[in-house]
C-alpha positions in Angstrom: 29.4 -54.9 -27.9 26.3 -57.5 -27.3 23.1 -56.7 -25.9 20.9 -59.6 -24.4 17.5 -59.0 -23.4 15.6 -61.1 -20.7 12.4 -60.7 -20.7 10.5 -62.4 -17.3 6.5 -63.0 -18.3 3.6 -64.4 -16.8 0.2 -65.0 -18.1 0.3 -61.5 -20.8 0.7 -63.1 -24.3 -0.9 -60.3 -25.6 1.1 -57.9 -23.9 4.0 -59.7 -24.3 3.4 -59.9 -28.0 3.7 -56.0 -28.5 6.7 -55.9 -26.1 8.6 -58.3 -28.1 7.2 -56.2 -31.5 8.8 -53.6 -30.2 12.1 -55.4 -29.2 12.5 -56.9 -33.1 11.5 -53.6 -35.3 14.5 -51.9 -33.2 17.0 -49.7 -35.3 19.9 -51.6 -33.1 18.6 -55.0 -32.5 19.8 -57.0 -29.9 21.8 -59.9 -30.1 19.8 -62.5 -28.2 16.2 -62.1 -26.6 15.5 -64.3 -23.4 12.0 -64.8 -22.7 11.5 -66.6 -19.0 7.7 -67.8 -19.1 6.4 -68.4 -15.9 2.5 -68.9 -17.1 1.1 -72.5 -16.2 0.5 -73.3 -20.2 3.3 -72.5 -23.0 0.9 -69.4 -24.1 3.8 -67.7 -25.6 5.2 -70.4 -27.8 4.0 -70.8 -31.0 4.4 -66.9 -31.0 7.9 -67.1 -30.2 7.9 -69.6 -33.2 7.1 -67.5 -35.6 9.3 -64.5 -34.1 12.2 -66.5 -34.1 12.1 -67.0 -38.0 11.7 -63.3 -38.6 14.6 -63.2 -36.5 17.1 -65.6 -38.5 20.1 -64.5 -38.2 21.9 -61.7 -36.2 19.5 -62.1 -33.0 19.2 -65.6 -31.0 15.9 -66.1 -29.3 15.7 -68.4 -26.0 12.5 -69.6 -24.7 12.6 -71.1 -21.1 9.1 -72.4 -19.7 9.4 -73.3 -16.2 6.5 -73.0 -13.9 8.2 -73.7 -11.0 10.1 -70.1 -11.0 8.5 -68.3 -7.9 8.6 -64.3 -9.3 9.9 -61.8 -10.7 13.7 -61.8 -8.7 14.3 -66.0 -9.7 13.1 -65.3 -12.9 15.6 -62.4 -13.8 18.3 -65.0 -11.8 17.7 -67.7 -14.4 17.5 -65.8 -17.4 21.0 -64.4 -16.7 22.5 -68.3 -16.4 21.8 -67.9 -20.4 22.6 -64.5 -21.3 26.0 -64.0 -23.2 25.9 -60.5 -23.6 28.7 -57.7 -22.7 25.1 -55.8 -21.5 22.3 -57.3 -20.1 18.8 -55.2 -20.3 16.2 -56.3 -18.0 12.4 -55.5 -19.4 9.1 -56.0 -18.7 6.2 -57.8 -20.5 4.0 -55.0 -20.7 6.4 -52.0 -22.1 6.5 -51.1 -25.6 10.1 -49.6 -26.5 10.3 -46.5 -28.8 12.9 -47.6 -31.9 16.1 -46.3 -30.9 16.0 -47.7 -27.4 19.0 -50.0 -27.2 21.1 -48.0 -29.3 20.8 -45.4 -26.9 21.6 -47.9 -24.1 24.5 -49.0 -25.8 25.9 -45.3 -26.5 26.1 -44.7 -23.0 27.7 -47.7 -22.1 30.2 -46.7 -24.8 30.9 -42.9 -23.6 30.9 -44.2 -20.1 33.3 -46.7 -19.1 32.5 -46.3 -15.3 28.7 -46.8 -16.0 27.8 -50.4 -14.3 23.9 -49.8 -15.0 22.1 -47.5 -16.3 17.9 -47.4 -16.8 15.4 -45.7 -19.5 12.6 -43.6 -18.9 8.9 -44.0 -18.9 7.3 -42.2 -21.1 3.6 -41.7 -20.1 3.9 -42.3 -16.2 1.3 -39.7 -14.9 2.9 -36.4 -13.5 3.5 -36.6 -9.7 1.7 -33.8 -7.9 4.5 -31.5 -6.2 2.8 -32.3 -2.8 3.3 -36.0 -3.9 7.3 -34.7 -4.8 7.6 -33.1 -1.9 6.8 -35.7 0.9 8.6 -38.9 -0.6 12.1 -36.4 -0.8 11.0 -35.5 2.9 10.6 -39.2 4.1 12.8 -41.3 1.9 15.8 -40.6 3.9 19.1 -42.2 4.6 19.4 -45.6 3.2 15.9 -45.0 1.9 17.0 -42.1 -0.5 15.7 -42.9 -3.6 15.7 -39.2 -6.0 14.0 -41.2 -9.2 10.4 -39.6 -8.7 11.9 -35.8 -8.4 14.4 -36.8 -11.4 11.2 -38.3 -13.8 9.4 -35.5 -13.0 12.5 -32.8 -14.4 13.9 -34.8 -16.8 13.9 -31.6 -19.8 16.1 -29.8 -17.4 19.1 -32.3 -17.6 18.9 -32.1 -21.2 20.2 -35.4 -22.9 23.2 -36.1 -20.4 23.1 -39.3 -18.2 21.6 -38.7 -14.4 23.7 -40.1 -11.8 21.3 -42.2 -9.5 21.6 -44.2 -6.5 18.9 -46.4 -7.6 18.1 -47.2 -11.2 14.7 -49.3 -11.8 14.8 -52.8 -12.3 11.8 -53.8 -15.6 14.1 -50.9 -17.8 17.6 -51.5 -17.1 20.8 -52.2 -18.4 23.9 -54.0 -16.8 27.1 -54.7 -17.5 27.4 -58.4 -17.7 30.7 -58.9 -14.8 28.4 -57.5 -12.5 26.3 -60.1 -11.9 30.0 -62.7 -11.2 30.1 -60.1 -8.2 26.6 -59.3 -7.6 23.9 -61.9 -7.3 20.0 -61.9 -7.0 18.8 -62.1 -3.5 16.1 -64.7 -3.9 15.7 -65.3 0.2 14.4 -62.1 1.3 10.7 -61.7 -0.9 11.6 -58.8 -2.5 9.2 -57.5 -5.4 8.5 -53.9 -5.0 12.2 -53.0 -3.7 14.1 -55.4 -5.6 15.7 -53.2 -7.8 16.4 -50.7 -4.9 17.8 -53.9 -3.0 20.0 -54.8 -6.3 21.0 -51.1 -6.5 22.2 -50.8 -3.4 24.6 -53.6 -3.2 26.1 -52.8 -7.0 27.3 -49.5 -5.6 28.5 -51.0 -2.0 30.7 -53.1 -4.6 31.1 -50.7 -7.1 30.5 -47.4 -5.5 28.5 -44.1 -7.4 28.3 -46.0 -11.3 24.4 -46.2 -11.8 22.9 -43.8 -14.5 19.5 -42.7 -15.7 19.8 -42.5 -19.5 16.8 -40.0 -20.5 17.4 -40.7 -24.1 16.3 -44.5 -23.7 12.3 -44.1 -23.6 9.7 -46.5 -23.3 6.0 -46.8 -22.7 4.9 -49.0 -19.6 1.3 -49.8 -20.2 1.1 -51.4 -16.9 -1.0 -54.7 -17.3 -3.6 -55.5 -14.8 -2.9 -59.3 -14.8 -1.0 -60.4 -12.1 -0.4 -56.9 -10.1 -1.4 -56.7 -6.4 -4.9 -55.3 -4.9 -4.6 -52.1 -2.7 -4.5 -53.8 1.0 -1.9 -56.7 -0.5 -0.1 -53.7 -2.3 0.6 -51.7 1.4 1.4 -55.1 2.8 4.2 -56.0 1.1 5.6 -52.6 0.7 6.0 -52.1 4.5 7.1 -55.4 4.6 9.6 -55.1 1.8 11.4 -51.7 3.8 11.4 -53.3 6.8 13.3 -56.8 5.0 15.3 -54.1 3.7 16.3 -52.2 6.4 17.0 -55.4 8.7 19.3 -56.4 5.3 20.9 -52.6 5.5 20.7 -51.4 8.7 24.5 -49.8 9.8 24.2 -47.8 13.0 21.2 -46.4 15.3 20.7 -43.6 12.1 19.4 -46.4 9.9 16.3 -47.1 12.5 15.4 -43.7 13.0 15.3 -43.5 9.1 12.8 -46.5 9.5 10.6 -44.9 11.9 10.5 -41.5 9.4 9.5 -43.6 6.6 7.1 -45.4 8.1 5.2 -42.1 9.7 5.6 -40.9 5.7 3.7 -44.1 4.8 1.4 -44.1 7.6 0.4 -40.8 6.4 0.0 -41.1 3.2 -2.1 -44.4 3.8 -4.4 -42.2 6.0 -5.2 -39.7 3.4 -5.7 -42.8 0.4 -7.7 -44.1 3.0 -9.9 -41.3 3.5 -9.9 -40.0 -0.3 -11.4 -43.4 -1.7 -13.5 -43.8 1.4 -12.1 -47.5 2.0 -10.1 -49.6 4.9 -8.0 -51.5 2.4 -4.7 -49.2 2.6 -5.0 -49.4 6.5 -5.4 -53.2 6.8 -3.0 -53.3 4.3 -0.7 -51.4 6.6 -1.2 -53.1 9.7 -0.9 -56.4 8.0 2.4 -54.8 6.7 3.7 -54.1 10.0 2.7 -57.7 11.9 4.0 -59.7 9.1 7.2 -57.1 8.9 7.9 -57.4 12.8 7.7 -61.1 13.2 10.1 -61.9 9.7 13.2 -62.8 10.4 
């Protein structure tokens, strides 16, 4: 079995550096590494140079440069074009990979022949508050259910089995390659925040219940500043992003009153932000959000 590794970047040498450390200095090494540079210079190059010769043999490193690329979705859409793996990890430029990361990826796949995708874990995401726990399993319902925060946050009680999930999350996953002859990246609706949700979602329409959480996959997300949205642009595209979704989704009159619930959840929860860090962003953010999500086709 083959493991390629696409790695979509922009602007984070140095955090791209430690990711790719991480990568090499794995017990299982992967087969090919697929780095899609997106940065106006070739920042990464001569890097990748000197990686490639501590590579030799045994793991082929790609480099494609192409400015033109427009995010994170086209990105992870070209990279793929090149990837001639049986599994096909998605990662992002700021992680950092503890050793026996893809071995455990490929285990699962191995013990699991109806396992399409699967994700790692984060390691050192800070501990949702319960009353944080509590109101995104109360308002992310219907074709908004998404269990990942409530799973993270008791992953010792499911021991070292794999986590059935109807959403697996998109910079730490893990794909068998057919899926993408069936399943393409939707590179017309925007999609950032929910594009692994999006992705997701249509696997198991094709597939049906096949997406895992592997807890014995683990990784650190350090979460670069570089390139990540402010506060109001953040609550903008999020409500935005749902409502793309749920015009993409939507299957009876159920579907909108899940959009309405979700959005009181988020107008809610933009109210309290709001008042805790004494600032307007969150709420112009929001309304933003909702003008530019009512008017989008």
């Amino acid at each position: 079995m083959k493991i390629s590794v696409i790695v979509p970047t922009r602007n984070r040498k140095d955090d791209l550096r430690k990711a790719i450390d991480s990568i090499t200095t794995q017990l299982r090494r992967p087969d090919q590494l697929i780095v899609v540079d997106q940065s106006m210079d070739r920042i990464c190059e001569e890097d990748l140079s000197k990686i490639r010769k501590i590579l030799q043999k045994g793991c082929e490193l790609e480099y494609i440069h192409n400015t033109s690329i427009s995010g994170l979705v086209e990105a992870k859409h070209v990279g793929v074009f090149s990837a001639f793996g049986d599994i096909v990890c998605f990662l992002e430029d700021d992680i950092v990979l503890e050793c026996e990361y893809f071995s455990e990826i490929e285990s699962y796949f191995r013990i699991a022949p109806n396992m399409i995708g699967c994700s790692g874990v984060v390691t050192n995401v800070p501990r949702k508050s319960i009353t944080y726990l509590f109101f995104h399993s109360l308002f992310h319902q219907g074709i908004f259910y998404d269990p990942r925060p409530r799973v993270y946050a008791n992953l010792a009680s499911h021991g070292d089995r794999p986590i059935q999930s109807p959403a697996i999350s998109g910079g730490l996953s893990a794909w068998r390659r057919e899926v993408f002859q069936n399943v393409h990246f939707d590179l017309a609706s925007g999609f950032h925040m929910l594009e692994d949700v999006d992705f997701s979602y249509r696997v198991q329409q094709q597939y049906g219940p096949c997406l895992y959480i592997n807890p014995r996959a683990r990784l650190a997300h350090n979460f670069a500043p570089g390139g990540r949205d402010s506060v109001r642009r953040r609550e903008t595209r999020k409500i935005r992003e749902f409502m793309t979704f749920y015009r993409k989704h939507r299957r009876d009159s159920r579907d909108t009153l899940w959009l309405a619930w979700l959005l009181l959840g988020i107008v809610l929860a933009t109210c309290i932000s709001s008042m805790r860090y004494c600032t307007f962003k969150p709420l112009l953010g929001l309304l933003e959000g909702l003008v530019v999500g009512l008017h989008k086709k």
